[in-house]
C-alpha angles and dihedrals in degrees: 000000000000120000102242113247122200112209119212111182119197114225085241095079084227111097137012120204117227129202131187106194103197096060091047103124091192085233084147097220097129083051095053087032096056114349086180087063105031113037104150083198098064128065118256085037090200110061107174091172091084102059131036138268095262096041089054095050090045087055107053092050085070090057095126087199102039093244105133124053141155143217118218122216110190102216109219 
């Protein structure tokens, strides 16, 4: 069975933010990291549209589980 995937695209075109639910840890590093992106209060819990390109995927790089994760689309 495929591990579900939860896609999050940013307005930009850039990047999509990708979130795999059952390997979230709930280390809360993507909430201390950027509360305007991650608010596990709000739904959608994952809004990239309020940081950029580079601190989302600075952010997902600290994800100590691996469950976040992104795509990236160079736009010509």
């Amino acid at each position: 069975m495929e591990e579900k995937t939860i896609r999050y695209p940013h307005p930009n075109g850039e990047i999509i933010v990708l979130w795999r639910p059952k390997r979230c840890i709930h280390s809360g590093v993507c909430v201390n990291s950027l509360p305007k992106v991650y608010d596990p209060s709000a739904r959608p819990w994952i809004k990239p549209e309020e940081a950029t390109t580079q601190e989302l995927i600075d952010q997902i790089e600290a994800c100590p589980s691996g469950a976040l994760g992104y795509e990236l689309h160079h736009k010509s």
